[in-house]
Every structure is written in structure tokens, then in C-alpha cells.
C-alpha positions in Angstrom: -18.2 -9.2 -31.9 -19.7 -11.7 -30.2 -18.0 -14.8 -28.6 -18.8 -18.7 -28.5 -19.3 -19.2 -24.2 -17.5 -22.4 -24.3 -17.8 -25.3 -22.1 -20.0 -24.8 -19.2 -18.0 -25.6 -16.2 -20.9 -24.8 -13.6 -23.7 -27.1 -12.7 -25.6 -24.6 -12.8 -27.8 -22.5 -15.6 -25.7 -20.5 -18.1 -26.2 -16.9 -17.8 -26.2 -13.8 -20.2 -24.7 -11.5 -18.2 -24.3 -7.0 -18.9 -21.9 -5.0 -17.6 -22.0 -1.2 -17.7 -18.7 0.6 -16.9 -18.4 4.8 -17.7 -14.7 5.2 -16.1 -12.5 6.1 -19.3 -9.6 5.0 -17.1 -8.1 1.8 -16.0 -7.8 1.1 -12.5 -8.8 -1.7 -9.7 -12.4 -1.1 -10.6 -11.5 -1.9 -14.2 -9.3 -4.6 -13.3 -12.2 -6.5 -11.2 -14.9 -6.0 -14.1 -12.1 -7.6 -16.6 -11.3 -10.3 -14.0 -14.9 -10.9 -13.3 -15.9 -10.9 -16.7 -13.0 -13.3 -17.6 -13.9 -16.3 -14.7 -17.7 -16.2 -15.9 -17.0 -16.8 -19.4 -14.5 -19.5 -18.2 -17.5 -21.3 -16.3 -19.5 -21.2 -19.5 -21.5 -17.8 -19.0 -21.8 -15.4 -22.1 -20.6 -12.1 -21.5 -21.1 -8.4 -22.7 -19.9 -4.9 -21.8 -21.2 -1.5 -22.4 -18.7 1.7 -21.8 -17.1 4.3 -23.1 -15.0 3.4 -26.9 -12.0 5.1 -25.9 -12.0 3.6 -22.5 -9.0 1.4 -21.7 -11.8 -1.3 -20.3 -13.7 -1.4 -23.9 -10.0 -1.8 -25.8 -9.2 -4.3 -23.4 -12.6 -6.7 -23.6 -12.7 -6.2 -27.3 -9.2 -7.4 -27.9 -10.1 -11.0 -25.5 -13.0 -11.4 -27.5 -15.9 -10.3 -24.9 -19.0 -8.4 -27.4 -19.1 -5.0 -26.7 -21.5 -2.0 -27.2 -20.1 1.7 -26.7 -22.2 4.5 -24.5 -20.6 7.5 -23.8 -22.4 7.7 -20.4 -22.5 11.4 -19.5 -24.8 13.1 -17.7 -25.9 16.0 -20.5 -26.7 12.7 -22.4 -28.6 10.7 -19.7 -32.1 10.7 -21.0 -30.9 9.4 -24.7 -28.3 7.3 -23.3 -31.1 5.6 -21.3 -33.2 4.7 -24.4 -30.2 3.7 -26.1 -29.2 1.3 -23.2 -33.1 0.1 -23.4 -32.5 -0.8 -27.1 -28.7 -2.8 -26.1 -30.7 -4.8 -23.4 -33.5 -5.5 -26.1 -30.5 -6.8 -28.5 -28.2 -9.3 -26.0 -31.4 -10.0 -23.6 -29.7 -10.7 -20.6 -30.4 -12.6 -17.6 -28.2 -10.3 -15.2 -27.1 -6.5 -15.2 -24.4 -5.6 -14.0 -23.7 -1.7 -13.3 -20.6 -0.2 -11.8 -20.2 3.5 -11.5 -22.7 6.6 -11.5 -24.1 7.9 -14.8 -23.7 3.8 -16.1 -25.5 3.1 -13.4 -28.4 5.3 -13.4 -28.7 4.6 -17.2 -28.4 0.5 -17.6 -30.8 -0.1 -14.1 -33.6 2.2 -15.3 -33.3 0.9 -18.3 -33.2 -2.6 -17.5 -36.3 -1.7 -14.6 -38.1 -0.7 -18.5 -36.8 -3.9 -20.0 -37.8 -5.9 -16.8 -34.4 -7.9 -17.0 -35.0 -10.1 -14.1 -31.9 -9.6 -12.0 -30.2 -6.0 -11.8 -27.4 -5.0 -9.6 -25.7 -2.3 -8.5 -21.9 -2.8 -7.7 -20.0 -0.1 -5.2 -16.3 -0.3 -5.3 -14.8 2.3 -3.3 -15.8 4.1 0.0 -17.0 8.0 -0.6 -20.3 8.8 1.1 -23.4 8.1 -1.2 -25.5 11.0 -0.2 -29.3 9.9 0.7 -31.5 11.8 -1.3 -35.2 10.4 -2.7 -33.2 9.6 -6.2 -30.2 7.4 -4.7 -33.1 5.9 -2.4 -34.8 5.0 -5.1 -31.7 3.4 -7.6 -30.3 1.3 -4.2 -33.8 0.8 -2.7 -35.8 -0.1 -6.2 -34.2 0.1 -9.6 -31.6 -2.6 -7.8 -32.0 -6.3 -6.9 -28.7 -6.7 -4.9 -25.7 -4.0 -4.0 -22.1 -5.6 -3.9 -19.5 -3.7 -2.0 -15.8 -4.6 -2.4 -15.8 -4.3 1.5 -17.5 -3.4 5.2 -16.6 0.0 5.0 -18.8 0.1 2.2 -21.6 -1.9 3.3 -22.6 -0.7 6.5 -23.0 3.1 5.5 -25.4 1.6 2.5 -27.0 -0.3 4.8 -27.5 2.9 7.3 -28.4 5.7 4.9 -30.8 3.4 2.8 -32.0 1.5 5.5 -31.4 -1.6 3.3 -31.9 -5.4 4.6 -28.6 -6.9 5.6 -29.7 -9.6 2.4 -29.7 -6.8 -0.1 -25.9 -5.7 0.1 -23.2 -8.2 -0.6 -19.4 -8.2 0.5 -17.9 -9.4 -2.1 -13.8 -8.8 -2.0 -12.0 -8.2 -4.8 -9.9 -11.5 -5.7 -6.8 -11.9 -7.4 -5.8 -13.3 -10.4 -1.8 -14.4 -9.9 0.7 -14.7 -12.1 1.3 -18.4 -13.3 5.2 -18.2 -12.0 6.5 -14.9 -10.0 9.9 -13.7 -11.0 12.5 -14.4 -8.5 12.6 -11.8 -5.8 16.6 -11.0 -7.0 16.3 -11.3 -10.4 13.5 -8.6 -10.0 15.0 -6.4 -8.3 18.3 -6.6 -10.7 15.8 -6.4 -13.6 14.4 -3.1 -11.9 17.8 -1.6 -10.9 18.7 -1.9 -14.7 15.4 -0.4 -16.3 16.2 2.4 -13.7 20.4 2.5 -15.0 21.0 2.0 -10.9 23.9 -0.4 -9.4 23.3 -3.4 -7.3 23.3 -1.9 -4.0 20.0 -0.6 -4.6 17.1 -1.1 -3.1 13.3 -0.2 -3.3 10.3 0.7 -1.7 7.0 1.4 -3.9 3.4 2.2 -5.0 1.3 0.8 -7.8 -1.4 2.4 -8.1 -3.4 4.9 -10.6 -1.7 8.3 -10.2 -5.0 10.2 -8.7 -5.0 13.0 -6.1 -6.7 10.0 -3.3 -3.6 7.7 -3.4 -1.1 9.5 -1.1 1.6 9.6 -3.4 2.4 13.4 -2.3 2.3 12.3 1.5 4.4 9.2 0.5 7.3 11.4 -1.2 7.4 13.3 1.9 7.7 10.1 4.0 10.3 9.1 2.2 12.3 12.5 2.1 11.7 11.9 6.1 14.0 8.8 6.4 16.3 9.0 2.7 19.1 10.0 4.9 19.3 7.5 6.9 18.6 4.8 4.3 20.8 6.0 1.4 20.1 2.9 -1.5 16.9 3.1 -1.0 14.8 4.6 -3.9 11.3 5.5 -3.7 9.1 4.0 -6.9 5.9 5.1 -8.3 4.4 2.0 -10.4 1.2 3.8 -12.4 -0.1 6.0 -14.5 -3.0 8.7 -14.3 -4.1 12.3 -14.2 -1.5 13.0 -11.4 1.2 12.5 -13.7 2.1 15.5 -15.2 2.1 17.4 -11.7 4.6 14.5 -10.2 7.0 14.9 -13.4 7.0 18.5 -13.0 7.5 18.4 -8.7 10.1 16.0 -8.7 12.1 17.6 -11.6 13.7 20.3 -8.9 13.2 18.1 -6.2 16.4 17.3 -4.3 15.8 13.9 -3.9 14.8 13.3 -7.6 17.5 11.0 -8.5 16.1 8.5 -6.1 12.3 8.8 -6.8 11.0 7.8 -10.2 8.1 7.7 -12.2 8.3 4.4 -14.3 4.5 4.8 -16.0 2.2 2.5 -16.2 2.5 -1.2 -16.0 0.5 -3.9 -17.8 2.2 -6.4 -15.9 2.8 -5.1 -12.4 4.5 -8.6 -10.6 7.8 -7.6 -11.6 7.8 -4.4 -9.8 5.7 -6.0 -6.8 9.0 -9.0 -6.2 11.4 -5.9 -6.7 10.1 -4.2 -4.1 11.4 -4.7 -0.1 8.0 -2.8 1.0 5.0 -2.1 -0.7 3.2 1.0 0.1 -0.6 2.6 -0.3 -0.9 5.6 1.4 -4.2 6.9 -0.2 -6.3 9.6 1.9 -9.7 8.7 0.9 -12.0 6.4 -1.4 -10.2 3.2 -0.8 -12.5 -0.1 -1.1 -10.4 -3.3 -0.9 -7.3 -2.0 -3.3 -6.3 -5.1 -5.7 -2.6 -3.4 -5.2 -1.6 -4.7 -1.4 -3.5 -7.9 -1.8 -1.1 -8.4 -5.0 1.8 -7.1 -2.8 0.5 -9.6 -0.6 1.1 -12.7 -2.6 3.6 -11.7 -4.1 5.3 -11.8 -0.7 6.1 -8.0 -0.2 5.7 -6.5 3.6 2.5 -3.8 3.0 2.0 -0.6 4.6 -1.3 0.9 4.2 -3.2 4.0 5.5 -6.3 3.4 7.9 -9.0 4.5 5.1 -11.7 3.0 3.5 -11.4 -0.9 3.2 -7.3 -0.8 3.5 -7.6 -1.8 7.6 -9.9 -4.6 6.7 -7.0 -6.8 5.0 -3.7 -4.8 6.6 -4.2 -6.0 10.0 -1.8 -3.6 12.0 1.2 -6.0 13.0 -0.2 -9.3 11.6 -0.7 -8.8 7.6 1.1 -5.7 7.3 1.3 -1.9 8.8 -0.9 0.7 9.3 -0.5 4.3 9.3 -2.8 7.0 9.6 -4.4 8.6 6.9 -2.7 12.2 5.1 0.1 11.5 7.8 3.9 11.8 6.5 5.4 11.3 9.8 3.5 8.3 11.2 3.9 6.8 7.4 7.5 7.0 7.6 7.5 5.3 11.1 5.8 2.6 9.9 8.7 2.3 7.0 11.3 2.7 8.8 10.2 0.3 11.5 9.8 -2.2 8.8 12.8 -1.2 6.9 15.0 -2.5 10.1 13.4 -4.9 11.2 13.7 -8.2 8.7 11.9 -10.8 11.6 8.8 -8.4 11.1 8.5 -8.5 7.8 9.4 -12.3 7.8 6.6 -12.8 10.0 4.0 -10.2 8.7 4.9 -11.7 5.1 3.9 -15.2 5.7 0.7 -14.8 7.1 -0.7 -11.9 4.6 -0.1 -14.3 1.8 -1.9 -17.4 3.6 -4.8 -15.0 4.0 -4.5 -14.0 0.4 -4.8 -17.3 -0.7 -7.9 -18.0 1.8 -9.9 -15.0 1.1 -9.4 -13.9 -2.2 -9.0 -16.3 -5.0 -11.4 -16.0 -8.1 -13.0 -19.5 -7.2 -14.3 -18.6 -4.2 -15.7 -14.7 -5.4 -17.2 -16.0 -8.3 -19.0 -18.9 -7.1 -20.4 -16.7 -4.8 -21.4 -13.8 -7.4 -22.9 -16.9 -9.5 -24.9 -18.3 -7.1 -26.1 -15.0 -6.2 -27.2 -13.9 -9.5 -29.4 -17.4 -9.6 -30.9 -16.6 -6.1 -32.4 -14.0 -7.7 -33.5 -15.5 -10.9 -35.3 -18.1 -9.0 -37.4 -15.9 -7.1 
């Protein structure tokens, strides 16, 4: 299906713009391509996707009205899935690609190196290692135009293991899309207290996030088992769904504290659970870019705890936007909570000046008319 682009809201040349996504699942990468995809239609750009049929992300775009073409992208089907992508760029001929996780990746900028679309990138979103071998040398050094990283911790090793110009890899933050009114913080937390059939005296602390191994949410249980005693209405909330699911229903099931952790599933509108909240927590362990979860927490005016991993440290600045704990660490997490937890001045303070960087760092106006004028910098050459 293929969508009128609107009024063009930029000065500058409408684009035709590809994205490639293979991740069946829906999480902040997903979020930022939908976000992404959204503000460039807005400013008069014509959109596409290409991804997996039963991924959440092609539902999704196909329901708002983006076009969308369907690739399984896996790697027994690379070679075909290649041609195939050759033949999707011969159909919507776009000005920009747009490629976001491995076998996507390798597929849409080889192909588009065949089709000789004139400005290919290659977008890294969280922080694991990219190993340096002749073929990732040659997609980052060649088959690319432009790498965009979420965040420093994922620029500099690119820029080090591929020995990349500084010009060639973009940070480009993931920005926020609020809410056009937030729910007040009480009527929140009363909303939250009833979905969970708990009195008034309740209170919560919580993460929303995808339920994957990475995220913490085992060291997090244990941090709050460290300190339920001596905080006994709080209740510990997990806001997300995922492959860890089944695992966490069956653990907390005997648990002894199981009355006062819940899973609640996942969310499609997560502000609710963010003003419910009295602290907001992401204790992942690894693979963290800039997570769209604490910058949400963030405006939605909720003190943040976050491990030191991956892009976390680079918006949690220890004692001014929020805490820091370190990594895989129940005990130094639950210091962290409990010094928060006591202490309302802190989060007062820590509150009002993680939501004034929220609003100065990562709004959509900013990001994209810096992706924009990127993508032109390159089609002017």
C-alpha cells in the first residue's frame, strides 16, 4: 500500500527513503525506526519498510499507512534474499537506504551497492562488539555511506576497529516522542494499584523494558528482595513483554515475595506505568545503546536508576540525572534504590534537571533535522 507523502514541511528536497528491519520483535530499536519513519513522512518524505510479515514492526507500519515489502531476512536465505531486495530497490527507487540489524543489513546494502542507490547507511543501535574481520570491514568501510550510532559507546569502538573517519559515524540519540498530556502522577498510581487489585498505601518501583536475558530484571528482583523488608508497600513492577517471560512467570510463582512483584505484559502505551512509578529502573548487563525507556522515565518526571553499560552512563549522570549502579550488581543496585527511596530532596533535584536535558537533547525536531540534512550531504556529493 503505498501512501500520499503529504505536505512537504522541509525546505529541502523530498526524499524516498528504505528501511530494512529483520528483528521479529518490538523493542527501542523498533520504536526508533517507527518514530523515525513517522517524523520524515511528516516533513513530506515518502517512506517504505522491508522486514519480516509477522514482525510486530511490519503490523505496525502497515496499519499507519507506511508501504511495506516482506523479507524474511535469514541467513540460509541470504543469497536469494539479496536478489530479492535488488528487485524491491528496482520497484520504490529510493534516494536513501536505511539498514538496521545484521542479516537486513548485509542484504539491503549489497544490494543497494548493485542498484547503486546513491546514499546507503548503516544504523548501529546497541553496544555488543562488532568483530573486525575483512567482511564487516568491508559492509562499515564500503557497502556503507554513513554509520549512525544511538550513542559514544558505540561510536568510538567503530571508529577503532574499522579505522573509520570521525565524518563517517554519526551520533545520533534516540529522541522521544511524548505523550500529548501525561496522566497525573496520583491518578496513575491509583489507576496501577487497581489493575494490580492493591490498596492505596501502595507504592511502586519499575522496569519497562523487553523481557530479554541483557535487561537485569533477575539482578533487579534480587535487589529488590534486598531492601522489601524494610520498605513494605513497595511493589516491584515489570512493564514488558519478551522471550524472558515464561522463565519470570514460572520463578516468581514459588517466590516468597511474589505477591509484591508482577508481571503486567506488555504495554502499547507505557506513560501510565512510567507516572505510577516513584523510581524507574534499568538494570541491563550488556548491549545497552541509549535505552528510549529512562529518557521516557525522564520526562515523564520519574527518578532513574541505571547500570553503568553501554550508552546508559551517557544520559544517567551519577547524582545529577539520575543513579548509577554497577553492571550484574544486586547489592550496589539496591543501594542506589534505597538511597533514592529515602531521600525525596534527591529525587526532587535529580528529577528536574533529567527532564530539562530530555527536552534539550532528545526531541524528534532536533534528530531528524539532523538525519535529514545528513542524508542530503550525501546526495549532493
Amino acid at each position: 500500500m503505498r501512501l500520499s507523502s503529504g505536505t512537504v514541511t522541509s525546505s529541502l528536497k523530498p526524499l524516498r527513503i528504505l528501511h530494512t528491519e529483520a528483528s521479529p520483535g518490538w523493542g527501542g530499536q523498533e520504536i526508533r525506526i517507527m518514530e523515525e519513519m513517522r517524523w520524515f513522512r511528516e516533513r513530506g518524505h515518502e517512506m517504505a519498510l522491508v522486514a519480516p510479515p509477522h514482525s510486530q514492526l511490519f503490523q505496525k507500519a502497515t496499519a499507519e499507512g507506511f508501504e511495506t515489502f516482506h523479507l524474511t531476512f535469514t541467513k540460509n536465505k541470504l543469497v536469494s534474499e539479496t536478489f530479492r531486495m535488488g528487485s524491491l530497490i528496482g520497484s520504490f527507487q529510493p534516494d536513501v537506504i536505511a539498514t538496521h540489524s545484521s542479516v537486513d543489513s548485509w542484504a539491503g546494502l549489497i544490494a543497494g551497492t548493485m542498484r547503486r542507490v546513491r546514499c546507503r547507511i548503516r544504523y548501529r543501535h546497541v553496544s555488543t562488539p562488532v568483530k573486525g574481520h575483512f567482511l564487516n570491514r568491508w559492509q562499515y568501510r564500503s557497502l556503507c555511506h554513513l554509520v549512525f550510532t544511538t550513542g559514544e559507546c558505540i561510536r568510538q569502538p567503530l571508529l577503532e576497529t574499522f579505522s573509520l573517519s570521525p565524518e563517517k559515524v554519526i551520533t545520533a540519540p534516540t529522541a522521544i516522542r511524548p505523550p500529548d498530556a501525561l496522566l497525573p502522577k496520583s491518578a496513575a498510581k491509583r489507576q496501577l494499584q487497581q489493575e494490580l487489585g492493591l490498596g492505596s498505601e501502595t507504592s511502586f518501583i519499575g522496569q519497562v523494558s523487553v523481557l530479554r536475558s541483557w535487561k537485569g530484571h533477575l539482578v533487579l528482583k534480587e535487589a529488590f528482595a534486598s531492601i522489601a523488608e524494610a520498605f513494605p508497600n513497595l511493589h516491584l513492577v515489570f512493564v514488558g513483554g519478551g522471550p524472558q517471560e515464561p522463565m519470570l512467570t514460572e520463578l516468581l510463582s514459588t517466590d516468597s515475595l511474589r505477591d509484591r512483584i508482577h508481571l503486567v505484559g506488555h504495554k502499547s502505551d507505557p506513560w501510565p506505568y512510567f507516572r505510577a512509578l516513584d523510581l524507574a529502573v534499568l538494570a541491563s548487563v550488556s548491549n545497552e545503546g541509549i535505552p528510549q525507556s529512562l529518557l521516557q522515565a525522564m520526562y515523564a518526571e520519574v527518578p532513574v536508576v541505571g547500570s553503568k553499560v553501554g550508552g546508559i552512563p551517557e544520559i544517567v549522570l551519577d547524582g545529577k540525572t539520575g543513579l548509577l549502579a554497577e553492571p550484574a550488581d544486586a547489592s550496589s543496585l539496591a543501594e542506589a534504590l534505597q538511597r533514592l527511596l529515602v531521600d525525596g530532596s534527591l529525587q526532587e533535584g535529580l528529577v528536574t534537571v533529567a527532564k530539562e536535558k530530555v527536552l534539550r537533547d532528545f526531541q524528534w525536531d532536533a534528530l531528524g533535522g539532523r538525519l535529514e540534512a545528513a542524508f542530503h550531504g550525501i546526495l549532493s556529493l
